[in-house]
Backbone as a ProteinNet text record, in pm:
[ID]
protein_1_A
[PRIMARY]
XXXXXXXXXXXXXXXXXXXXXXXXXXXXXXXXXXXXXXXXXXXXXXXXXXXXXXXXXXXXXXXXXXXXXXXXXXXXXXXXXXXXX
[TERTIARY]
1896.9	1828	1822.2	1710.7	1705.4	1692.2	1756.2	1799.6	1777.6	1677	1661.2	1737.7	1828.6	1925.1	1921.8	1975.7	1930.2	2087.2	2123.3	2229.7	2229.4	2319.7	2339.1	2378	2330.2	2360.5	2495.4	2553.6	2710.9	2778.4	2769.5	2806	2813.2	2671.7	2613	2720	2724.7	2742.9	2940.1	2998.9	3133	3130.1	3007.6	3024.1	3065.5	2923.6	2963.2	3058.1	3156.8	3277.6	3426.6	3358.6	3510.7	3569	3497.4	3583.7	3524.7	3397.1	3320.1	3413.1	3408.5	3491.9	3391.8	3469.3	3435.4	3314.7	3377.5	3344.2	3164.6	3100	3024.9	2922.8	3001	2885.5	2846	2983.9	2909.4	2833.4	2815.2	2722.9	2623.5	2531.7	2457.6	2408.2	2490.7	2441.2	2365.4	2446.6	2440.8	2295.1	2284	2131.1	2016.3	2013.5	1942.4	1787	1658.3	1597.1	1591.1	1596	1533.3	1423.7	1400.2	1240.6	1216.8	1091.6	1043.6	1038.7	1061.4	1088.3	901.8	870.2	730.8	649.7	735.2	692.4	657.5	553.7	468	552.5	517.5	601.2	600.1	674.2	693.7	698	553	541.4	542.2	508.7	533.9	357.8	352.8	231.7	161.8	264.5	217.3	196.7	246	219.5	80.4	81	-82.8	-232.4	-166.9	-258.3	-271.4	-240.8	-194	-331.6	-376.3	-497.9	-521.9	-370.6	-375.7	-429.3	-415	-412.8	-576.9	-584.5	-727.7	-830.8	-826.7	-936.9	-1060.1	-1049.4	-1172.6	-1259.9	-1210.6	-1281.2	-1303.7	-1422	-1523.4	-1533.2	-1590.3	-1656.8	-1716	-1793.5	-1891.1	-1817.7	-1720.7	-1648.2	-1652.9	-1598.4	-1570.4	-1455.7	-1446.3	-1304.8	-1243.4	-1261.4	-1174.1	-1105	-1133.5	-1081.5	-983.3	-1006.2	-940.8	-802	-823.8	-706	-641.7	-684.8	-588.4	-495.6	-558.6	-481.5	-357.9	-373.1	-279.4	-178.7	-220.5	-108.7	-53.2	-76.8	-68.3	95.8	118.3	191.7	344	423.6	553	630.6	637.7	687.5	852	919.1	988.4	1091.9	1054.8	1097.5	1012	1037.4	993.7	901	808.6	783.2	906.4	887.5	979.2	930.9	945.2	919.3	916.2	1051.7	1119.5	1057.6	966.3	945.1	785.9	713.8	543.5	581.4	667.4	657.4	563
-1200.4	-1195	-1050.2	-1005.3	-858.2	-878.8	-849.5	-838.8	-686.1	-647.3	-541.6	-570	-478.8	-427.9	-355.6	-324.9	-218.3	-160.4	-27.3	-7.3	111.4	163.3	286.2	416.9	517.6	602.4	644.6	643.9	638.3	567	427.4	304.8	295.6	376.7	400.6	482.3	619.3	675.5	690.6	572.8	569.6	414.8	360.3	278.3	346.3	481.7	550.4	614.7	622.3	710.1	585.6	443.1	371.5	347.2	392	404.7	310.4	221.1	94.1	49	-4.3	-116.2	-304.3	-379.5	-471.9	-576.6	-539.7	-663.2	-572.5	-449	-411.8	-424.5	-429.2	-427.6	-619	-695.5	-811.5	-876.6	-789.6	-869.2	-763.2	-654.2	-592	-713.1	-760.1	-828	-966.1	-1029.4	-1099.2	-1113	-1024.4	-1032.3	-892.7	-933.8	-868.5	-961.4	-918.8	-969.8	-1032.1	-1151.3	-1124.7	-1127	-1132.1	-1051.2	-1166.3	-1258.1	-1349	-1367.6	-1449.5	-1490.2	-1438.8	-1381.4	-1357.7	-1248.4	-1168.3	-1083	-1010.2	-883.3	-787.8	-653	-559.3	-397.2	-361.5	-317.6	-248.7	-108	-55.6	57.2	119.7	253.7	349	356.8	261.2	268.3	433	465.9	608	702.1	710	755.6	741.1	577.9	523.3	553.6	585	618.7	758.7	859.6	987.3	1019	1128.6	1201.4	1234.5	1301.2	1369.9	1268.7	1141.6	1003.8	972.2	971.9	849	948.4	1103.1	1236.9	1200	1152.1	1147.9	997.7	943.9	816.5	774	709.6	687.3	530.9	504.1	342.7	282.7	348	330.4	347.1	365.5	466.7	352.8	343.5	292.7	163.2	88.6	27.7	16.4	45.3	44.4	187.7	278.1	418	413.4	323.8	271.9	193.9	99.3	56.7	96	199	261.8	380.8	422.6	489.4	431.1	316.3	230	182.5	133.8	157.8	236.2	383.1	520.8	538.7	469.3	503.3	426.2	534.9	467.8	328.3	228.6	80	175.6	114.4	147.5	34.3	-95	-180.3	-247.5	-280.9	-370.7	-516.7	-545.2	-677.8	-772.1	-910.4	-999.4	-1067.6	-1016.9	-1071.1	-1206.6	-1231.6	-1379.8	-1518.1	-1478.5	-1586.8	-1600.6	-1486.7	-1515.6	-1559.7	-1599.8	-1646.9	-1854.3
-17.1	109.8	155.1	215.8	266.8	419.4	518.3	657.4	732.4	803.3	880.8	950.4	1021.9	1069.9	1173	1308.4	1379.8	1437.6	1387.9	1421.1	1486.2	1586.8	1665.7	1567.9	1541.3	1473.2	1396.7	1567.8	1513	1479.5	1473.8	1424.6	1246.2	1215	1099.1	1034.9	1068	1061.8	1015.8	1071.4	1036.3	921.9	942.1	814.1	713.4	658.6	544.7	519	653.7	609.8	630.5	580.4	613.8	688.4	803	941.3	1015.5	964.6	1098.2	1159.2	1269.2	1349.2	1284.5	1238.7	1140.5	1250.9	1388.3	1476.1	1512.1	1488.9	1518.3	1427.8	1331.2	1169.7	1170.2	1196.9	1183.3	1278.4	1440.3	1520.9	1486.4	1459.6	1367	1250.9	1197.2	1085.4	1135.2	1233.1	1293.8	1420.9	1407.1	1505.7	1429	1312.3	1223.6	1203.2	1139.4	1105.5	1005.7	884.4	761.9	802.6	639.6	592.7	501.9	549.7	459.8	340.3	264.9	130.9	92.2	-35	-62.3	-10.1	121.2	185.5	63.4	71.7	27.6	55.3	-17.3	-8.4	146.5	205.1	331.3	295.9	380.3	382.9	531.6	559	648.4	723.9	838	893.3	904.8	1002	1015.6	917.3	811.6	708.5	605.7	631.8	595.2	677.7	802.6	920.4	1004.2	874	914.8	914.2	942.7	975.6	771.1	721.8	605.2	499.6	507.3	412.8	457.1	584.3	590.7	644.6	612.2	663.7	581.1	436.9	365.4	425.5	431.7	437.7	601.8	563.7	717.3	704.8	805.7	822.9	742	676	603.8	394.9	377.8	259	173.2	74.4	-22.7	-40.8	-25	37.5	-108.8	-236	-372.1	-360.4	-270.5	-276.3	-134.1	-15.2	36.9	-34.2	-70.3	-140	-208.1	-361.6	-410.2	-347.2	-211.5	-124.9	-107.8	-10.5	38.8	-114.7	-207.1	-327.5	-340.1	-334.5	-350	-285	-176.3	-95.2	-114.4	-148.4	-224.1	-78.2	-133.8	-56.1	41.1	149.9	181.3	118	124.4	106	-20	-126.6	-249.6	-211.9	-262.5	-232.8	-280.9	-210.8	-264.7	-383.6	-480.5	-615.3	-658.9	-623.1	-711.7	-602.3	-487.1	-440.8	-445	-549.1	-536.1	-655	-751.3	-923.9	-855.1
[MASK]
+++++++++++++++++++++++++++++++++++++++++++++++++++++++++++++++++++++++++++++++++++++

């Protein structure tokens, strides 16, 4: 299962050093999102919708040069594989 998470920096921040307090990480875990079984790659909107990414293309453009853009763009998160079989 993959679970978005939303944690306070510093919370974070003493996970990686061993030091979490246990009761913070598990209500964190505990009021986390999953992420649908079959979901598709999670990418970086703003990144897809930067001026630098979408400057060539107009209304009117190509939408196969459109899309391989949007492929183009490394996933933040993986699609869920094992549930489109």
């Amino acid at each position: 299962m993959k679970l978005i998470i939303d944690i306070p920096e510093e919370i974070y921040q003493m996970c990686r050093s061993c030091l979490g307090d246990a009761d913070c990480i598990e209500s964190a875990i505990a009021h986390g999102t999953p992420l649908p079984k079959g979901h598709g790659d999670l990418i970086d909107r703003n990144l897809a919708l930067s001026d630098d990414g979408l400057c060539e293309f107009h209304i009117y453009d190509d939408y196969v040069k459109m899309r391989n853009y949007l492929k183009s763009i490394s996933p933040i998160i993986e699609a869920d594989k094992e549930s489109e079989e």
